[in-house]
C-alpha positions as CSV (number, residue, x, y, z in Angstrom):
1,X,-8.7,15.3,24.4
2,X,-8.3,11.9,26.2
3,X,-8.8,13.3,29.4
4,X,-12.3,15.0,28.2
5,X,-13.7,11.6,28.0
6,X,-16.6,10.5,30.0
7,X,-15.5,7.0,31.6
8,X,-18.3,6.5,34.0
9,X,-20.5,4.7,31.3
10,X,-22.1,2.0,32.8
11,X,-24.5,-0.6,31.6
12,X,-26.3,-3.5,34.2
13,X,-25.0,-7.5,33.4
14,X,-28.8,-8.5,32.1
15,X,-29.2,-5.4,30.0
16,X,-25.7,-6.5,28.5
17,X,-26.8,-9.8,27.5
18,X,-29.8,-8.9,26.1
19,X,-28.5,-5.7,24.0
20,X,-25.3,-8.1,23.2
21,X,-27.1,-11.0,21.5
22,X,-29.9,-8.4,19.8
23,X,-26.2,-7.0,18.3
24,X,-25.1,-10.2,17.2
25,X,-28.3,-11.5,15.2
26,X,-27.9,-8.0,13.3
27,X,-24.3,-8.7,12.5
28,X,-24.7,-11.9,11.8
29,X,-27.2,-11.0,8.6
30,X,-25.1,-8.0,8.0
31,X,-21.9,-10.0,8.0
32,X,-23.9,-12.6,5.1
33,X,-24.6,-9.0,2.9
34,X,-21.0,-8.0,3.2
35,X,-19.8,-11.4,1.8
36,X,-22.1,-11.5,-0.5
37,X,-21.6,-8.1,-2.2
38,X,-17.8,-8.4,-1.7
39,X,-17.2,-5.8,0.4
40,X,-13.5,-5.5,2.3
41,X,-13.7,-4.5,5.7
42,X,-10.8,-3.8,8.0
43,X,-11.3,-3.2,11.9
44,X,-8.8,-1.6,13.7
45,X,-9.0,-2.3,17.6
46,X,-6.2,-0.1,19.5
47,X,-6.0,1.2,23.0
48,X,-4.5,0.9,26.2
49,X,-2.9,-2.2,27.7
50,X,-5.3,-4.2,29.7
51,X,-8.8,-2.7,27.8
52,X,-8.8,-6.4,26.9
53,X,-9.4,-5.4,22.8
54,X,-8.8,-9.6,22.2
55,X,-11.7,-9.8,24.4
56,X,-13.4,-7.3,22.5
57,X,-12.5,-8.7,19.1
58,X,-14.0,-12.3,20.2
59,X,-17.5,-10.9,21.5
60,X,-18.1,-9.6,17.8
61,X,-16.7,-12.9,16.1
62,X,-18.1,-15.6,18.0
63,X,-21.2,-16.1,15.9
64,X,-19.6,-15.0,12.4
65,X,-18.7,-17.5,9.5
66,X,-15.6,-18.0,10.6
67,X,-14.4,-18.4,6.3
68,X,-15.5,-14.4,6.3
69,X,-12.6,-13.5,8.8
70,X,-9.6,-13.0,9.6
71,X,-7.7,-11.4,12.8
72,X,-4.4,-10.1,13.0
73,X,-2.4,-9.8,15.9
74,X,-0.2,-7.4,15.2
75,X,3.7,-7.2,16.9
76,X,6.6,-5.3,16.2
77,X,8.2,-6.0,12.9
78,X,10.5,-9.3,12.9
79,X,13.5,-9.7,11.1
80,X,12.0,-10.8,8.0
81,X,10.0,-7.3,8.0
82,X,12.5,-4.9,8.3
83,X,14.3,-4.7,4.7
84,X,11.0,-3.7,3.2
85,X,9.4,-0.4,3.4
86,X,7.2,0.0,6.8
87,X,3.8,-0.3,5.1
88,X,4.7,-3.4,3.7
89,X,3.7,-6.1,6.0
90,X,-0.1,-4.1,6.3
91,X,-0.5,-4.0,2.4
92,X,0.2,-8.1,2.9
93,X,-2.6,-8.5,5.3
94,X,-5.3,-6.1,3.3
95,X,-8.7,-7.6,3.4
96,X,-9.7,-9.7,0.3
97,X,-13.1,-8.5,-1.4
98,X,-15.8,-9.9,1.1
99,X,-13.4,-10.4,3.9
100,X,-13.7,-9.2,7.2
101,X,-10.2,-8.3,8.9
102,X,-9.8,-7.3,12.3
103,X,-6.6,-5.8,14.0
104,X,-6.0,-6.2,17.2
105,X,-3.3,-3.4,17.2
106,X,-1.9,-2.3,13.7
107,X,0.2,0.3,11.9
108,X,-0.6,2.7,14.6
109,X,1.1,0.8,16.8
110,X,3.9,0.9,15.6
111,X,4.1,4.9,14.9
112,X,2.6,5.5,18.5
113,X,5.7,3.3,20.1
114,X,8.3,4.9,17.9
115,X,7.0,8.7,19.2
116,X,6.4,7.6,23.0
117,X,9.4,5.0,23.7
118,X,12.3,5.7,20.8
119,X,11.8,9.3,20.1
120,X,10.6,9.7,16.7
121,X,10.8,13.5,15.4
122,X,7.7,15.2,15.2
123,X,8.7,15.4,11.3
124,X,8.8,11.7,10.7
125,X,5.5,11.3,12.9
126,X,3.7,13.5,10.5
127,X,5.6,11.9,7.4
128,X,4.2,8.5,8.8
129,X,0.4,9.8,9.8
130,X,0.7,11.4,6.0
131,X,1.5,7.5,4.8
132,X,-1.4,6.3,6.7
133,X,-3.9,8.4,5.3
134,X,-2.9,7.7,2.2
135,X,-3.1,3.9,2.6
136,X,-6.8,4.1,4.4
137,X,-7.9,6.7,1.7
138,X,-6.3,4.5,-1.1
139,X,-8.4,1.4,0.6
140,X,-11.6,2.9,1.0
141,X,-11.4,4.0,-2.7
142,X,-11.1,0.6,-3.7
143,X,-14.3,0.0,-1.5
144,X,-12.7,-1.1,1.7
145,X,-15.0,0.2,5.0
146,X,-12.3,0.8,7.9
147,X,-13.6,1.1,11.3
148,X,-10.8,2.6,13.7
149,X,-11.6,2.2,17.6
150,X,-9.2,3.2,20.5
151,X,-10.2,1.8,24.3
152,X,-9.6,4.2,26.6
153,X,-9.5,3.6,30.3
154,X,-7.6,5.8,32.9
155,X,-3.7,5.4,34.9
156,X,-5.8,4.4,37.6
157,X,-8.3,1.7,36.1
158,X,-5.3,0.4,34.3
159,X,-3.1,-0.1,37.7
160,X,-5.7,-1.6,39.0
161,X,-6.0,-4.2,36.3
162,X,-3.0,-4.8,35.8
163,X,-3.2,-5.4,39.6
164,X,-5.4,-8.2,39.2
165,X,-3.8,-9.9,36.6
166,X,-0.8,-10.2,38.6
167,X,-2.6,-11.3,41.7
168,X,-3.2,-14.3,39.6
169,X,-0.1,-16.7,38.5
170,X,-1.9,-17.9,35.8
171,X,-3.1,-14.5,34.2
172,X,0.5,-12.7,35.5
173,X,1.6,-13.7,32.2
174,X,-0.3,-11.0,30.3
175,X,1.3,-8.2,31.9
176,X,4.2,-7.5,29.9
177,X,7.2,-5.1,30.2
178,X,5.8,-3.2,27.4
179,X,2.8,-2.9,29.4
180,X,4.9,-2.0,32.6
181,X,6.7,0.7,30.6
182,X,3.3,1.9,29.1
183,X,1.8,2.6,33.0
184,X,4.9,4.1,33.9
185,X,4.9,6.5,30.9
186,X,1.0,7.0,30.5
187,X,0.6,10.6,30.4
188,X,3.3,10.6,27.9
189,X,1.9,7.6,25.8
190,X,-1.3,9.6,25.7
191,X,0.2,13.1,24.6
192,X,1.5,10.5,21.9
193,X,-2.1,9.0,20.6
194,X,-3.8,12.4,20.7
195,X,-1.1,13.9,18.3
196,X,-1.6,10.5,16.1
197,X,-5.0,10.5,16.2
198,X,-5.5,14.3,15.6
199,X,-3.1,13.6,12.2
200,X,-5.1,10.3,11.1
201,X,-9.2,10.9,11.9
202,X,-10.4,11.9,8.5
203,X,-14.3,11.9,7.8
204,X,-14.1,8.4,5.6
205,X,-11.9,6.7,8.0
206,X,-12.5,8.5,11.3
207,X,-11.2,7.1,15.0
208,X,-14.0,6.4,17.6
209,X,-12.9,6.8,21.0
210,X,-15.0,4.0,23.5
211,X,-14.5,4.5,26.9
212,X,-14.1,1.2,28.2
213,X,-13.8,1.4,32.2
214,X,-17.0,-0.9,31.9
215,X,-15.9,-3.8,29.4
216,X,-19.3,-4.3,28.7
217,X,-20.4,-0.5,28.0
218,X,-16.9,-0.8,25.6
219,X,-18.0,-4.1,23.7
220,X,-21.8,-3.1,22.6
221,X,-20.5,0.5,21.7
222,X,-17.9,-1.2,18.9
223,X,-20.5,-3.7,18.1
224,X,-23.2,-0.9,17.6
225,X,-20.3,0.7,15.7
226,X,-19.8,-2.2,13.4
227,X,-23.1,-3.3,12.6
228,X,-24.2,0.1,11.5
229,X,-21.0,0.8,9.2
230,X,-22.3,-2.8,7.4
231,X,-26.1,-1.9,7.3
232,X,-25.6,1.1,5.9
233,X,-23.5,0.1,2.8
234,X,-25.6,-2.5,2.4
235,X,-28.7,0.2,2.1
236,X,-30.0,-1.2,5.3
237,X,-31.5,1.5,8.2
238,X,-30.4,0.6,11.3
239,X,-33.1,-1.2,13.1
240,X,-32.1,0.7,16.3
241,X,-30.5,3.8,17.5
242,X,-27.4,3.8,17.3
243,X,-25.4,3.4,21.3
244,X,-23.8,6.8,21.4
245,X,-20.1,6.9,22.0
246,X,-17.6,8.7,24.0
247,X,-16.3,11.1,21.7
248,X,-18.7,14.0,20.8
249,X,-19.0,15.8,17.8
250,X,-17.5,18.9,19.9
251,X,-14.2,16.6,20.1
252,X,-14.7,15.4,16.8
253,X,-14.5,19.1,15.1
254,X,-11.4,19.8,17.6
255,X,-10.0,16.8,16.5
256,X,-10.3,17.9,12.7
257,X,-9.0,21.8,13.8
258,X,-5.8,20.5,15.8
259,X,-5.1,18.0,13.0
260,X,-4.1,20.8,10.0
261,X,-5.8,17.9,7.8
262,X,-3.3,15.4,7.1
263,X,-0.6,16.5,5.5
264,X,-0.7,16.4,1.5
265,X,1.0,14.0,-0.3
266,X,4.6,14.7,-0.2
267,X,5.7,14.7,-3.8
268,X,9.1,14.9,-5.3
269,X,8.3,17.6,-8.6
270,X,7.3,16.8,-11.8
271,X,10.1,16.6,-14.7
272,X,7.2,17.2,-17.4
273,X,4.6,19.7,-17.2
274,X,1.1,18.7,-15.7
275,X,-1.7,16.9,-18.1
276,X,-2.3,18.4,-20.9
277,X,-3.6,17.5,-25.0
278,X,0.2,18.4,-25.8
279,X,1.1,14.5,-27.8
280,X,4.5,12.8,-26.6
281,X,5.1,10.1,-28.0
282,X,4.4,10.9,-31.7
283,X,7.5,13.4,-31.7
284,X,10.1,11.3,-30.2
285,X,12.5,10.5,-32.9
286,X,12.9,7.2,-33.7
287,X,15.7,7.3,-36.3
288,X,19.2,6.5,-33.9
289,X,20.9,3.6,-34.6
290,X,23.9,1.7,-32.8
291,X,26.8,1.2,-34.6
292,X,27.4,-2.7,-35.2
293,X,30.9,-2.4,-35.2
294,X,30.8,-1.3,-31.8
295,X,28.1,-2.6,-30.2
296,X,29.3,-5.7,-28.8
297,X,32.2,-3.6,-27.3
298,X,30.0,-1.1,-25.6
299,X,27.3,-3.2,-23.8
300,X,30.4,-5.6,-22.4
301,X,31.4,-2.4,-20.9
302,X,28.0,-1.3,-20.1
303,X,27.3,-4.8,-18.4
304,X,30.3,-4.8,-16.1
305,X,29.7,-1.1,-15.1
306,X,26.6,-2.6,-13.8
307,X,27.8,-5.7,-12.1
308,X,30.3,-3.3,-10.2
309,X,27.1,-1.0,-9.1
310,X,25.3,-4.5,-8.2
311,X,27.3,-5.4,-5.9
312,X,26.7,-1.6,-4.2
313,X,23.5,-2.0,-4.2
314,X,23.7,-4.5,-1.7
315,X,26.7,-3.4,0.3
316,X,24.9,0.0,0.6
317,X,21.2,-2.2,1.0
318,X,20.0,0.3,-1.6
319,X,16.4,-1.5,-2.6
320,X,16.2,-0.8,-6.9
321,X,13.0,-0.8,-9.0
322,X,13.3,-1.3,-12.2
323,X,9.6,-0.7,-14.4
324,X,9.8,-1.8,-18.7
325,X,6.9,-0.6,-20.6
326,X,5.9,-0.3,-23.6
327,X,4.4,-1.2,-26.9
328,X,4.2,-4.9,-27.6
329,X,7.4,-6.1,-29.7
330,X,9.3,-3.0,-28.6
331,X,11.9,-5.2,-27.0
332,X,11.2,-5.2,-23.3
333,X,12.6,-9.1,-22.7
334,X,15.8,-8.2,-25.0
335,X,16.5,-5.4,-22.8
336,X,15.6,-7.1,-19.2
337,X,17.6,-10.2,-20.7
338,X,21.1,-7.5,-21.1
339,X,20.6,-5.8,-17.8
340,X,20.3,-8.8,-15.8
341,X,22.8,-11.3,-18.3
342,X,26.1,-10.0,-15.8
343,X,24.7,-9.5,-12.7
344,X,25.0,-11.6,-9.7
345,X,21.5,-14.0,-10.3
346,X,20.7,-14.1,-6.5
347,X,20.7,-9.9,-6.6
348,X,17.4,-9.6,-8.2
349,X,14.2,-11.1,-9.5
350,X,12.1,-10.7,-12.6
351,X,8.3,-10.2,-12.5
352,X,6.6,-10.8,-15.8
353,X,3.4,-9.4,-14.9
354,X,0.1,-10.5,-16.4
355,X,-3.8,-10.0,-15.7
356,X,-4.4,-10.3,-12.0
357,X,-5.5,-14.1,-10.9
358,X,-6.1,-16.0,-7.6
359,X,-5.6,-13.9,-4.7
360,X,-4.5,-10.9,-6.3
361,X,-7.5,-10.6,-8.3
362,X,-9.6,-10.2,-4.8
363,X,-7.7,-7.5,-3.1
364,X,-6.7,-3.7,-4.4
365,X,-4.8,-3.6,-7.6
366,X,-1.4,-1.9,-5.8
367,X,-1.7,-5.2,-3.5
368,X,0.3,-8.0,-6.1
369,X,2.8,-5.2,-6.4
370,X,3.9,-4.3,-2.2
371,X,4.1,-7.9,-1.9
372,X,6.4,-8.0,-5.0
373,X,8.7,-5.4,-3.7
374,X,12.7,-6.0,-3.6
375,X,14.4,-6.2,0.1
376,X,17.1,-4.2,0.3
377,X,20.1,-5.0,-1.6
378,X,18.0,-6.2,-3.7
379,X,16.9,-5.2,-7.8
380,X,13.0,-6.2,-8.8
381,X,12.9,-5.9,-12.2
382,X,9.3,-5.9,-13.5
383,X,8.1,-6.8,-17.2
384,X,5.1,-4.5,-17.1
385,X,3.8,-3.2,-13.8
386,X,1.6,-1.0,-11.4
387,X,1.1,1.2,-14.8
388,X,-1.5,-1.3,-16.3
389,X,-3.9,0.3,-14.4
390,X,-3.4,3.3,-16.4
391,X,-2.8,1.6,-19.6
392,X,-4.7,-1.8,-20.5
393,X,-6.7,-1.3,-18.1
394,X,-8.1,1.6,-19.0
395,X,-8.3,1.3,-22.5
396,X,-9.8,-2.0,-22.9
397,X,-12.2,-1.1,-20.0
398,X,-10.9,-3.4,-17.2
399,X,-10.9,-0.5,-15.0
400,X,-13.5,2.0,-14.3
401,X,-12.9,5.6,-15.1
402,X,-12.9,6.7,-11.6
403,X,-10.4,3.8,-10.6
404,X,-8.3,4.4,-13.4
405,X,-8.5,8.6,-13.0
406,X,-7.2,8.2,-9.4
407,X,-4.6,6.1,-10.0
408,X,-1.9,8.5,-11.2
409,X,-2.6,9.9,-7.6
410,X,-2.1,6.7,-6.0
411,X,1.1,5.2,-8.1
412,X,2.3,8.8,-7.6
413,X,2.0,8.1,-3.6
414,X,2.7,4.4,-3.7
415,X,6.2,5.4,-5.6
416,X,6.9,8.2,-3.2
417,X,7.2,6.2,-0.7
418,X,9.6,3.8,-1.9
419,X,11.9,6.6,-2.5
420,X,11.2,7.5,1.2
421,X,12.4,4.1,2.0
422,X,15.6,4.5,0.6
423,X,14.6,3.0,-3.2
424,X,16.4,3.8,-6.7
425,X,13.8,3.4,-9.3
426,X,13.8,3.7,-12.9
427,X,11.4,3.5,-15.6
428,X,11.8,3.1,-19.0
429,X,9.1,3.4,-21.9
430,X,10.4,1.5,-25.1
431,X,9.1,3.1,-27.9
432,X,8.8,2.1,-31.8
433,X,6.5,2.9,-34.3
434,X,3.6,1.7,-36.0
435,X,4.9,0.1,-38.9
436,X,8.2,-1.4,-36.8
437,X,5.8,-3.3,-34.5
438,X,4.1,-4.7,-38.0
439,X,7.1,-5.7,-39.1
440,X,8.0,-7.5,-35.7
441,X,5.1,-9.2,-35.6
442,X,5.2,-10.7,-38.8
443,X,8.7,-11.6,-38.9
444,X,7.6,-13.8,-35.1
445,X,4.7,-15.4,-37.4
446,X,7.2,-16.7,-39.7
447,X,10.5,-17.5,-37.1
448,X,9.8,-20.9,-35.2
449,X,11.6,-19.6,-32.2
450,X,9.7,-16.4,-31.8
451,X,6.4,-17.5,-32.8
452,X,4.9,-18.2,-29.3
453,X,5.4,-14.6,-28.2
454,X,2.9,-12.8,-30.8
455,X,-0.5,-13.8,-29.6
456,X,-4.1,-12.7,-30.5
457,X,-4.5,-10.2,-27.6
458,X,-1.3,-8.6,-29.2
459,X,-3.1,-8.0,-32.7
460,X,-6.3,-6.5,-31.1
461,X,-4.0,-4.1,-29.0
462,X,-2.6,-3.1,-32.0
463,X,-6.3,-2.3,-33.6
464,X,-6.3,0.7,-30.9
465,X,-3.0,1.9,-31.1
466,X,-4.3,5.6,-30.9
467,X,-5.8,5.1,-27.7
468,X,-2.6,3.1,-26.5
469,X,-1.1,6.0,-27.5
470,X,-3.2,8.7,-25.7
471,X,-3.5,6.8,-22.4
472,X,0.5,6.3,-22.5
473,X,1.2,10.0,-22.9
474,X,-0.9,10.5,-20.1
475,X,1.0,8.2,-18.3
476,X,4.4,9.8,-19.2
477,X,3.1,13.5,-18.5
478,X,1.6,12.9,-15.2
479,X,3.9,10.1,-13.4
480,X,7.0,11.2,-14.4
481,X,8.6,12.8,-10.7
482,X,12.1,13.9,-10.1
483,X,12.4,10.8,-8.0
484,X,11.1,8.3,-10.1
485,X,11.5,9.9,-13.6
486,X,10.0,8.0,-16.8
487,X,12.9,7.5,-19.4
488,X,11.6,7.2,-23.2
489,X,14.0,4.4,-24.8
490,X,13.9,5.0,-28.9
491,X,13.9,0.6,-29.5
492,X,13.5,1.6,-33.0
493,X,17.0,0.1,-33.4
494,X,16.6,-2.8,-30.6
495,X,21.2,-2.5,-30.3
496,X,20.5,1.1,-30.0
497,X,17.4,0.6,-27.0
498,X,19.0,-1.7,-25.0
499,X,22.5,-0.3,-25.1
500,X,20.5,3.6,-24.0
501,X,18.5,1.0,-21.2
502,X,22.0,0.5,-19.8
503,X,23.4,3.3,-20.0
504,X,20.5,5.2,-18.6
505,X,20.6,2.7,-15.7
506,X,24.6,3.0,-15.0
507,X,23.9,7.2,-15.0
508,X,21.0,6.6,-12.2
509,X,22.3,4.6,-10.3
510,X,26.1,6.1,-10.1
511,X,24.3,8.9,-9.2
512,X,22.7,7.2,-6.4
513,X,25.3,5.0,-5.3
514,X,28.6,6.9,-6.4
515,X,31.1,6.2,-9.3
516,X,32.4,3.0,-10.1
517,X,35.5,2.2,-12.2
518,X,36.3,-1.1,-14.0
């Protein structure tokens, strides 16, 4: 595929100038619409070593509002990196609504390295293309425009820059051994980026190859590129043909055949049957009780079970998830307050999650939750979760229907790959009834101590229990996975929930981690 391309492209220095600042002046009003209609845009810049994509990068910029923008240069993964999942670090730096983010390298990078230089299988190459389609798809749902570029010059044009900047003590510098190793090992490296790219270019985030032998010919074919990806979600005709690039749609439909479309989500089976009108909730029974007598007895045992399997959850560096939902009142800070009351308090964190503010508020909904994520050895605990989108969300209309549709897809994905990572999760529903929840909140308006917790927004939630109801079966019928299964916790009793919350937890995780004994 690479060696298809035309690299003889060649455009005069006056020409250049000319075609480059008519380029800018259109950016530069398409750059204002973009902010103002608060659309994300990501730029990825990849390539060969020396195609000078900084270079490239700082052509477009130069005249932008510099408080729209935001470049990444991205390196391997520091130390700080590592214990999380590998996707991690890009969910960190996804562009804010309005924002424009360029990449000077990015998560290809790091897949293309691992193939060429440390041998990745071909199964974990597609398992990581798979993850990448899913992140750009799950982005450009959300609104995101991603442009993907790759500058492509030949072993010979590279050797001979590479040359130059050696010839030169104060440019010698930019020639790395990475870059060395990458010369050396070009026709490799490129079997490499043609597999990646045949596994990634998908029509709403395709990869535009630029040959870029002439730097100049390179830079006004991404610029072009750019510009018309802005005016046209803007509703704006280009003003000028677009400067054709160096991958043809002939290469473009090979690209698509040799790629077997990426790879569908990889998806651990469903526990429950998919959606259908079938209620859940309304036939769980509600009527166990703990018995007091024993109570204290069992959760002591319960608790130390669980401090033992703590402490293997970090000698193992076994990352744990822990999701509560539920109805308001059903107990959800009892039951977080019993796991956590034994365990060693630098081994986890508690996220009480509310509406989306300050920079979570600009950026995809999944975005507060990746930069939430336990390390590993690590237990996040979260007090409501990812599962708003589905639930609150939807039902008081915070959330389009299409956003809110597609998210079972995309917490489906998003919770895959934790698992891939190496995660434990659980989840746990706690369930009362109607009347219970009454009760609860009435005995909170009348104790001093529990009086801040009922609030107003609790009351009108409570006015549309039926469609609470609806939305959570939904939830439980279509996100519950072998991997990451939904447990239903009868809190009727509150003893009786939070002592099943344990014990549930102790079973998953033993069987994760192995047996312990006190």
């Amino acid at each position: 595929m690479l060696d298809q391309i035309d690299l003889a492209q060649r455009i005069d220095r006056s020409d250049y100038r000319e075609r480059r600042n008519q380029l800018r002046d259109r950016l530069q009003a398409a750059m204002a619409g973009i902010l103002e209609a608060r659309v994300p845009v990501a730029v990825v810049v990849e390539g060969w070593a020396g195609t000078a994509k900084v270079r490239t990068i700082g052509v477009m910029t130069r005249r932008l509002d510099p408080r729209g923008l935001r470049v990444h240069s991205i390196v391997p993964p520091g130390e700080g990196e590592q214990p999380y999942p590998w996707l991690y670090r890009f969910w960190r730096l996804i562009p804010s609504h309005g924002r424009v983010s360029f990449f000077d390298r990015s998560w290809y990078r790091e897949v293309i390295e691992a193939r060429a230089r440390h041998g990745m299988s071909a199964g974990d190459v597609r398992d990581r293309c798979s993850d990448i389609v899913t992140l750009e798809r799950q982005w450009i749902d959300d609104g995101t425009i991603i442009l993907k570029f790759w500058l492509h010059i030949s072993r010979r044009e590279q050797r001979r820059r590479f040359q130059a900047l050696l010839a030169d003590r104060l440019t010698a510098w930019q020639v790395t051994d990475d870059d060395r190793w990458q010369h050396r090992n070009y026709d490799r490296v490129a079997r490499v980026v043609e597999e990646i790219i045949a596994r990634s270019h998908t029509p709403a985030a395709p990869w535009q190859i630029v040959a870029a032998t002439c730097a100049r010919t390179a830079r006004l074919a991404v610029m072009e590129t750019v510009v018309t990806a802005f005016e046209r979600r803007l509703g704006i005709d280009p003003t000028e043909p677009a400067m054709p690039l160096s991958l043809d749609g002939a290469l473009f439909r090979r690209i698509k055949d040799e790629s077997r479309q990426p790879q569908p989500v990889r998806r651990a089976g469903l526990t429950a049957a998919e959606p259908t009108s079938v209620p859940v909730l309304r036939h769980v029974d509600l009527s166990p009780r703990a018995d007091p007598a024993s109570y204290s007895r069992h959760l002591a045992e319960l608790q130390a079970l669980l401090h033992l399997l703590g402490t293997q959850v970090y000698r193992q560096r076994r990352p744990v998830v822990l999701v509560f939902e539920g109805w308001d009142a059903a107990g959800k800070g009892g039951a977080i307050q019993r796991v956590t009351e034994e365990l060693d308090p630098r081994s986890f964190v508690v996220h009480a999650i509310a509406a989306p503010s300050g920079e979570d508020a600009l950026r995809h909904y999944l975005y507060r939750f990746w930069r939430r994520l336990p390390p590993r050895g690590q237990i996040g605990i979260f007090d409501r979760s990812w599962y708003g989108r589905v639930l609150v969300e939807r039902v008081e209309g915070f959330a389009r229907d299409d956003e809110w549709r597609r998210a079972y897809d995309e917490i489906n994905e998003f919770e895959h790959q934790l698992v891939a990572f190496g995660a434990i999760i659980a989840k746990f529903w706690l369930h009362i009834s109607a009347d219970e929840q009454l009760r609860r909140f009435q005995e909170r308006q009348t104790v001093a101590h529990k009086s801040w917790k009922l609030t107003d927004e609790d009351w009108r939630n409570r006015e549309r229990w039926p469609q609470y109801e609806e939305a959570a079966d939904e939830m439980l019928r279509r996100t519950s996975t072998a991997a990451a299964p939904w447990t239903i916790i009868e809190s009727e009793d509150k003893r009786y929930g939070r002592l099943k919350v344990l014990r549930t937890l102790v079973q998953r995780l033993e069987g994760e981690l192995g047996r312990v004994q006190l």
